[in-house]
C-alpha positions, 0 to 999 in steps of 0.5 A: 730872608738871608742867613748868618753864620756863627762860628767858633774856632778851638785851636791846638797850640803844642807849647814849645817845650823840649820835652813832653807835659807829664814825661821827659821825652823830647818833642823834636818833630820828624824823628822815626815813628815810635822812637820818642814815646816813653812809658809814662806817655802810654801810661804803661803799668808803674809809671807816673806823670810828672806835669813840665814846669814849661808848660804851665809858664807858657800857659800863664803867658797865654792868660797874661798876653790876652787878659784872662782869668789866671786860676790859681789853682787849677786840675787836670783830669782824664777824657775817657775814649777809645782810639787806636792812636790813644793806647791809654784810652784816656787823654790827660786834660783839663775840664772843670778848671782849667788854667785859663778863663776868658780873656779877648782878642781884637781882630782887624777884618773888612777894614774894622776892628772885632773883640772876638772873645774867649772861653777858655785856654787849658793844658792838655797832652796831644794824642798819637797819629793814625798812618795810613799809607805805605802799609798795604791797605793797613795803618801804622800808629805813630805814638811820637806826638803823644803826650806832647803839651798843647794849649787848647784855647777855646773862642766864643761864637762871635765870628760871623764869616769865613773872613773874620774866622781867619782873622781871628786865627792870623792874630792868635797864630802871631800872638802865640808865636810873639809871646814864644809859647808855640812855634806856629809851624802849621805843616808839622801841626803845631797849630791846628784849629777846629770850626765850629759852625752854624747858620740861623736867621738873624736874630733867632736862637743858634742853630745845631752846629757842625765841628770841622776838625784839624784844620792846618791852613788858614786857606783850608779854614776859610774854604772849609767854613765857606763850603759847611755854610753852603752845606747847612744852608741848601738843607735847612731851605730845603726842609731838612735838619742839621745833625750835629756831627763832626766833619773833615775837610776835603781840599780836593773836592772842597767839600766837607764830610761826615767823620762821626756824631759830635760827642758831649762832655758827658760822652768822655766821661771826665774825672779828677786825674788821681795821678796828678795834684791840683796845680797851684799858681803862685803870685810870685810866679805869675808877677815874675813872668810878667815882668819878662812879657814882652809889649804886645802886638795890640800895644805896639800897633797903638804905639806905631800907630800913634809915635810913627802916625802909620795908619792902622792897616799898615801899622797891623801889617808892620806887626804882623810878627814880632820878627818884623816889628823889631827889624822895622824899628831897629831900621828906623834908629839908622835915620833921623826922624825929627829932620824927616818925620815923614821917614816912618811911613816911607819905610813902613811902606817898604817894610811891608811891601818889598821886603815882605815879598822878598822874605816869602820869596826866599821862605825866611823870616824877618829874623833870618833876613840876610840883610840887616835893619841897619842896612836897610835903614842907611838905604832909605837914609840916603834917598832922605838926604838926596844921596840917590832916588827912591828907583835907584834904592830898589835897586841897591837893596836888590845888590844887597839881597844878592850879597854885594854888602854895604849900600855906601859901597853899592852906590860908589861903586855903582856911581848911582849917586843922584845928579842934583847939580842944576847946570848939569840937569839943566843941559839935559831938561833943554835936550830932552824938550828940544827932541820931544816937540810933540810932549812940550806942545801937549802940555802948553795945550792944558795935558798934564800927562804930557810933564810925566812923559817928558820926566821920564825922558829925562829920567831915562836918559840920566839912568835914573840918577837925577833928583825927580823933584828938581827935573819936575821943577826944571821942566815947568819952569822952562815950559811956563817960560 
């Protein structure tokens, strides 16, 4: 009888604030260990917290980007527990009422799309770190991290694979990264999931489940869950029972293990912050941040889906990012779509295929892409209207990638302009059957195959400049002849 996993993902978003949620110091990541961590942020004697405006209006982008319930007013309180990077001893979060309630994602995993949805987003301050090396079998804490703004959105148990888990996440990291809440930078931690996962037969109640913490990769999440199912599985076949516990992950040894039993709410001990009042939302507020919202991704895939008739695959490809969907549309308004309205999917297939490869190559961002919309537009512009030829555009958009600037003055200067006169065309069509007796035989014998090898000769020996379509035609009228 086979298993079903069950997975839930509590995700960490540091909101992208200059300065930390209850104290003006900055948030700047890589500075000397200690050296933005104020008074208020260990809650030093006298001191008092004063909730970042910032924060809360990224909060209400979150509710308003995902459908959930915006709280009007909503309470922060103290989590009670005891860790060396923690020097309050208390975490300042939200519990009872958070800012957020509910909401939905829709994810796109194994070729069909899922509503994964959501039980809550709260405002919360991060804690320290622990560093334990270079301190000669000790450890450092670093308090910089602490007090910093995170999001903690928490996921309903509606994931049933490692596949749809890092679906889910891919989609919340380009959500929270569209509506500029959070930076999305995993190597720095600004965002971090926890897995929660158990297995059960289908069908029965949920099982025990075990929380993998700090995930930082959507490789390690998917390899962490693969392996914690692995895990409950062998046991529970075996006889045993699962302990609910929380876990790290090993990506050496891809294996996960134990850290500490899992804690309930009850264990933290939460009460009202008496530091802090209430939080109240206005509506003026909320209806002045959504006018400044952005479309969102789900929109602008329907839109790409529908105005461009891209298919879905790669419409949720084009809007990976927001960066990408604007470079895509702003390279489109160099070409005319009503003469060519196939021209959408062509470019969207370049978009996503070679530009790509080149932004992760160079380890850029559609944004900071040295080579402009526009210019990649007037490319695919010129293969429409004839100019040069799909191969020849991969290599003027190579010239451009190396700095050789505007694709008009590529291809003049490179002469790659197409040949489409027909009596130039012709005199190499007759050349290239006359040297080729073999491939002209094979075809008039029924081998299609063999019109390919002949365009290829052509194609060849004009360097790739001659129209395909017209050679094509050219052949198959000489051949038929």
């Amino acid at each position: 009888m086979s298993w079903e996993i069950v997975i839930g993902l509590e995700t960490h978003a540091q909101l992208s604030t200059r300065s930390k949620i209850f104290s003006g110091a900055a948030t700047a990541f890589g500075a000397a260990p200690n050296t933005q961590a104020c008074g208020v942020d260990i809650a030093l004697p006298g001191t008092l917290p004063v909730l970042n405006r910032g924060a809360v209006e990224r909060a209400i982008r979150f509710a308003l980007a995902v459908g959930g319930e915006l709280n009007r007013t909503s309470v922060f309180a103290r989590k009670n527990y005891f860790y060396p990077d923690l020097p309050k001893g208390y975490q300042i979060s939200q519990y009872e009422a958070p800012i957020v309630a509910g909401g939905a994602l829709t994810i796109l995993a194994g070729g069909a799309e899922k509503v994964v949805r959501l039980t809550r987003a709260h405002l919360e301050e991060d804690a320290g770190k622990s560093l334990h090396e270079d301190f000669h079998g000790a450890s450092g804490i670093d308090l910089n991290r602490a007090g910093t703004p995170l999001l903690e959105i928490v996921s309903e148990p509606d994931m049933r694979s490692a596949e749809e888990a890092v679906a889910y996440a891919r989609t919340l990291h380009a959500l929270v990264r569209w509506i500029e809440i959070c930076d999305g930078n995993m190597q720095e931690g600004s965002f971090r999931c926890d897995a929660n996962v158990s297995v059960r037969r289908p069908g029965a109640p949920l099982g025990t489940r075990c929380e993998i913490k700090n995930l930082n990769s959507f490789r390690f999440l998917e390899r962490a869950i693969e392996h914690e199912a692995r895990r409950q599985i062998e046991i529970l076949e075996a006889g045993g029972r699962i302990d609910q516990e929380t876990r790290l992950y090993d990506p050496e040894r891809d294996e996960t293990r134990s850290l500490r039993s899992k804690e309930e709410a009850h264990d933290y001990r939460y009460f009202p912050d008496p530091d802090l009042l209430p939080l109240a939302v206005s509506e003026q507020w909320i209806a002045e941040i959504r006018s400044r919202m952005p479309e969102l991704p789900a929109a602008r895939r329907a839109r790409f889906e529908s105005r461009y008739k891209l298919s879905p695959q790669v419409a949720a490809q084009v809007t990976a990012s927001r960066d990408k969907a604007d470079f895509f549309e702003r390279s489109l308004m160099k070409i005319d779509t009503e003469t060519y309205p196939e021209a959408p999917r062509d470019l969207a297939n370049v978009t996503v295929g070679e530009l790509t490869s080149q932004m992760n190559e160079r380890g850029l961002e559609f944004s900071q892409s040295p080579v402009s919309p526009e210019q990649i537009g007037r490319v695919q512009a010129l293969v429409l209207d004839g100019t040069i030829s799909g191969k020849i555009a991969k290599d003027v958009r190579k010239a451009m990638w190396e700095g050789e600037g505007d694709p008009d003055a590529i291809v003049a200067r490179r002469g790659l302009r197409q040949i489409s006169d027909a009596g130039a065309l012709e005199a190499i069509v007759a050349e290239v059957l006359a040297a080729n007796p073999r491939s002209v035989e094979e075809f008039r014998a029924g081998k299609e195959k063999a019109l390919n090898a002949l365009v290829g000769q052509v194609m060849k020996a004009t360097k790739g400049k001659a129209n395909p379509q017209q050679v094509n035609d050219l052949l198959k009228g000489k051949l038929s002849g």
